[in-house]
C-alpha positions in Angstrom: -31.8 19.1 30.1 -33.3 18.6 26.6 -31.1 21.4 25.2 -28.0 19.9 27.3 -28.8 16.9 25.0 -29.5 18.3 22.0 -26.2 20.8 22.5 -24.5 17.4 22.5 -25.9 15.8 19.6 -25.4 19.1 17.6 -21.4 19.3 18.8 -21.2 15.5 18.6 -22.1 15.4 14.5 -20.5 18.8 13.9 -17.3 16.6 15.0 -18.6 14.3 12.9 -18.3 15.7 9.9 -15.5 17.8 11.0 -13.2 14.2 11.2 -14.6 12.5 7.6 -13.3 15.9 6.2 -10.3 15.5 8.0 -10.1 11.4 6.7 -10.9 12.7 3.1 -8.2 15.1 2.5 -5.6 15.1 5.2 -2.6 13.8 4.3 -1.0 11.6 7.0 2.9 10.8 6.7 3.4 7.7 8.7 6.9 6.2 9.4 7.9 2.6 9.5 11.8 1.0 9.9 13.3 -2.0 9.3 16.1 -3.3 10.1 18.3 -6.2 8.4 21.9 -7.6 7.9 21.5 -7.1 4.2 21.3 -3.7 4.5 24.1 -1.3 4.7 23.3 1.7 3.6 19.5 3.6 4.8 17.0 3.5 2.1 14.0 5.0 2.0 10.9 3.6 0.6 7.5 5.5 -0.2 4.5 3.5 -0.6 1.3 5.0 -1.9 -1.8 2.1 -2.3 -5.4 2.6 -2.5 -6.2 5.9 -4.3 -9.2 4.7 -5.6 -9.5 7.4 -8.1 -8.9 10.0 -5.1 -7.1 13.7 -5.9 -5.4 15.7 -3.3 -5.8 19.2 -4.9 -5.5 19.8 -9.0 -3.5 16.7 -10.5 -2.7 15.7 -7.3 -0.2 18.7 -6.0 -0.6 18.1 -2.8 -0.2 14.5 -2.6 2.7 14.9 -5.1 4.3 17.8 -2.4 4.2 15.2 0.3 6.1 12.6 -1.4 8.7 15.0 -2.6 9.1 16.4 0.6 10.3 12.6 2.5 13.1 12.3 -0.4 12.5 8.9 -1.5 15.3 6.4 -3.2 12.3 4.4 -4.7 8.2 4.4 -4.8 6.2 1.8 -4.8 2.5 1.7 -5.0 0.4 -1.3 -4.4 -2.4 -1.2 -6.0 -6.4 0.0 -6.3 -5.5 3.3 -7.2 -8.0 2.9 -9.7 -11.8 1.5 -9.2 -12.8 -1.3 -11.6 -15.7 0.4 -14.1 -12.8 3.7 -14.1 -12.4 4.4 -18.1 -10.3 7.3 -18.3 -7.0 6.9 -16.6 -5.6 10.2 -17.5 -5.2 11.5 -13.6 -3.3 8.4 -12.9 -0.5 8.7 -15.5 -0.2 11.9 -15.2 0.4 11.2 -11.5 3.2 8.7 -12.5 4.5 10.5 -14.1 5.2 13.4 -11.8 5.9 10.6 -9.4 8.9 9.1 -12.0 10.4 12.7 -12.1 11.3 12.6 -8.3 12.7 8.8 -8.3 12.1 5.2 -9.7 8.2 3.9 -9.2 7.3 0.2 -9.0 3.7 -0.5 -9.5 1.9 -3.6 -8.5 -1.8 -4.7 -9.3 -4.8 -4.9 -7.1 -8.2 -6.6 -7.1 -9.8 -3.4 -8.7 -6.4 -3.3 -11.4 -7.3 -6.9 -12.3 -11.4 -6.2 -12.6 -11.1 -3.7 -15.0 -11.5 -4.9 -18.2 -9.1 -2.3 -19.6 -6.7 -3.7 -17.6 -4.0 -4.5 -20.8 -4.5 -1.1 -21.6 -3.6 0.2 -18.0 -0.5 -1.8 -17.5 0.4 -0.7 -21.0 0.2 3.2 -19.9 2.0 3.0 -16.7 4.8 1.3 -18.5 4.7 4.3 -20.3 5.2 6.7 -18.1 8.0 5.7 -16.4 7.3 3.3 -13.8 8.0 -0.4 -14.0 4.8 -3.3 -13.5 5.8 -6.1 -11.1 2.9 -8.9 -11.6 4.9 -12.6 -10.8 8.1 -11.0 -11.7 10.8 -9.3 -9.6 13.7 -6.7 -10.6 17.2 -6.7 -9.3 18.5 -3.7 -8.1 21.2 -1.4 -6.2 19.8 1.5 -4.2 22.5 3.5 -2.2 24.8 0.5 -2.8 22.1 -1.8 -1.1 21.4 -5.2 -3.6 17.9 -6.0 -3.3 15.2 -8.0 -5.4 11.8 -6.2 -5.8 9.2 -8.2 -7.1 5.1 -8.1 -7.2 2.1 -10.8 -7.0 -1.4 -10.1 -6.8 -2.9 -13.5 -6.4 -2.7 -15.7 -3.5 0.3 -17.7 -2.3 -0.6 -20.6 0.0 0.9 -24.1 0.1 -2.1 -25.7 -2.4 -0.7 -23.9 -5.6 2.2 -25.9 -6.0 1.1 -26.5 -9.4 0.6 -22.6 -10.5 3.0 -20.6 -12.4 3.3 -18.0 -9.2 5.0 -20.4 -7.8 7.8 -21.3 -10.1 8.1 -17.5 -9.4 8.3 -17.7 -5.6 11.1 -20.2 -6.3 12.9 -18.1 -8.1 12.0 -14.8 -6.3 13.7 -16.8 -3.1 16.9 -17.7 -4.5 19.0 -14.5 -3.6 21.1 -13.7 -0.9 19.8 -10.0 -2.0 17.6 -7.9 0.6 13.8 -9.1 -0.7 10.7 -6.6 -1.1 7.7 -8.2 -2.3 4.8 -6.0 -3.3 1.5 -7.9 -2.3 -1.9 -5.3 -2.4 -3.9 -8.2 -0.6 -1.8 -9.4 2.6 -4.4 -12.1 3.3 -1.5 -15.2 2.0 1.0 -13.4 4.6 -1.3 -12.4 7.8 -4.1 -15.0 7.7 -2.4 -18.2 5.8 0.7 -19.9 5.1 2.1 -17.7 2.3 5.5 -17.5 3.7 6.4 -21.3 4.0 6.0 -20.7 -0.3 8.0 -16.7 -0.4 10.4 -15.8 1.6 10.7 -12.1 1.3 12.5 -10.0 4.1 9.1 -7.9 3.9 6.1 -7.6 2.3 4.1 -4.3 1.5 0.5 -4.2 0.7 -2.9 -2.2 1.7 -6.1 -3.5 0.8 -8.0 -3.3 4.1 -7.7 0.7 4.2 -7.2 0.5 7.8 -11.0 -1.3 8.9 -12.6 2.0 7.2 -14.0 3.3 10.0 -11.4 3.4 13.2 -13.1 3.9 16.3 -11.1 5.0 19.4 -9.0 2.6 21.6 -10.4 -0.3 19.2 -9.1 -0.4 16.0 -10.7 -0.8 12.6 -14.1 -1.9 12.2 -14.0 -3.9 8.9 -11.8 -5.2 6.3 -11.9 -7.2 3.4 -10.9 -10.7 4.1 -11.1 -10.4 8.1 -14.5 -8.8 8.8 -15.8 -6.9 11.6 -12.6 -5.9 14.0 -9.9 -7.2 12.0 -6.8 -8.1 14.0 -4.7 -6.7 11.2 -5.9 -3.2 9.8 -2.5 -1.5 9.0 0.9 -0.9 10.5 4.0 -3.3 10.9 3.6 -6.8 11.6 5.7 -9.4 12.3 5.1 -12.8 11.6 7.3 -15.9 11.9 10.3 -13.8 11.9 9.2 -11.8 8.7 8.0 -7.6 8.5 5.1 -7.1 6.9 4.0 -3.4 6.3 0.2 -2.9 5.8 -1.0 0.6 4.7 -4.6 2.1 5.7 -3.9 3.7 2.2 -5.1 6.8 0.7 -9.1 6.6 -0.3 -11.6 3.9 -0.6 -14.0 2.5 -3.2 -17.2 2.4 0.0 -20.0 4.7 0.1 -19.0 4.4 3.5 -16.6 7.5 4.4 -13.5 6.9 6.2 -13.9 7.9 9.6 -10.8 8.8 12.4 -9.1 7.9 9.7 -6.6 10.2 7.5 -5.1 9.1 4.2 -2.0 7.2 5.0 1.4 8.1 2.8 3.9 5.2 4.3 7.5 6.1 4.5 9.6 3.1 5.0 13.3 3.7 6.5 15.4 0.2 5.8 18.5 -0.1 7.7 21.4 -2.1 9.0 21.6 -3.6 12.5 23.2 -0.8 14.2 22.4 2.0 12.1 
């Protein structure tokens, strides 16, 4: 009996280890649609958030593969794909780069973007290499002959901020009849609050909660950010109050805690037209 047991123990940690390699290095394509009257033509949206300094093979080859292979219109990356004390941000522009040669990258900021204290420096760089910075500002644009306003905010949107300046942006990000993407890396406004009485986007895109971390079978994530233990919203597509929100488990994690039965997430977001 006691090598029956320890048999198990051994097999059981073998798997173990087996899955955080599997959760560190594995890249996981995962398809999401939406579907609206404002759009006529299918467009497909990459999203990449929470790098956290990750590689997938030498400059990213592998992860840069992957995208290439879904044949994106746009890409849009959400933010943390740095950690806040990171100094040298060579892999990550270099990574935009490659990422700019295959189609149009908008970049948004995260919590570990906005703690860095080179961040002037960073947003200065990725400008520079070809993708465009969406921080309480939006773009116009035609993809496949599909209007639609992209913008990006980072900080909070609930009904007390009347006041702010993000809100004279909401305003203004509202007033289109244009199909709306809003770039959000914490979805805490949109899943938890109120944020949507103040934007009205068709959908929102954001990370941030990489998924509860550890995912244990026929539960869900264990913790995130903002929600705690069991979160009700780890990743996938939500809908709330009539609007899509898209949360990605995202690709790596700032934790000493490993991800667990839990593979780095590339999202692939189809939009299309009633009927398409």
């Amino acid at each position: 009996m006691k090598k029956i047991i320890l048999t198990i123990l051994v097999l059981l940690i073998l798997c173990i280890f087996i899955d955080i390699n599997i959760s560190q290095n594995i890249l996981l394509i995962r398809r999401y649609e939406v579907q609206s009257k404002n759009i006529e033509n299918e467009v497909k949206i990459v999203q990449l958030t929470d790098l956290h300094c990750k590689t997938f093979g030498e400059n990213n080859k592998k992860l840069i593969r992957k995208i290439k292979e879904q044949n994106p219109d746009i890409i849009t990356i959400t933010g943390d794909m740095i950690n806040s004390d990171t100094s040298n941000f060579d892999e990550l522009i270099l990574l935009i780069k490659e990422l700019s040669n295959i189609c149009q990258v908008y970049f948004s900021l995260g919590n570990h973007e906005y703690a860095n204290k080179n961040i002037n420096d960073l947003i200065k760089n990725i400008e520079s290499s070809g993708a465009v910075v969406l921080e309480s500002n939006y773009k116009d644009i035609i993809v496949n002959g599909n209007h639609i306003r992209i913008g990006g905010i980072y900080e909070y949107l609930i009904s007390s901020i009347k006041e702010k300046s993000n809100y004279l942006f909401a305003q203004e990000f509202n007033d289109t009849n244009n199909f709306k993407v809003l770039l959000s890396h914490i979805p805490d406004s949109y899943v938890l609050w109120d944020g949507f009485k103040i934007i009205n986007p068709d959908i929102v895109i954001g990370g941030h909660y990489h998924g509860g971390l550890i995912r244990i079978p026929f539960i869900g994530g264990l913790f995130a950010p903002g929600q705690g233990y069991f979160p009700k919203f780890d990743y996938g597509k939500y809908n709330i109050n009539g609007h899509d929100i898209i949360i990605s488990s995202g690709l790596g994690t700032s934790s000493k805690i490993p991800r667990i039965n839990n593979r780095p997430e590339i999202s692939l977001i189809i939009l299309k037209g009633y009927g398409k």
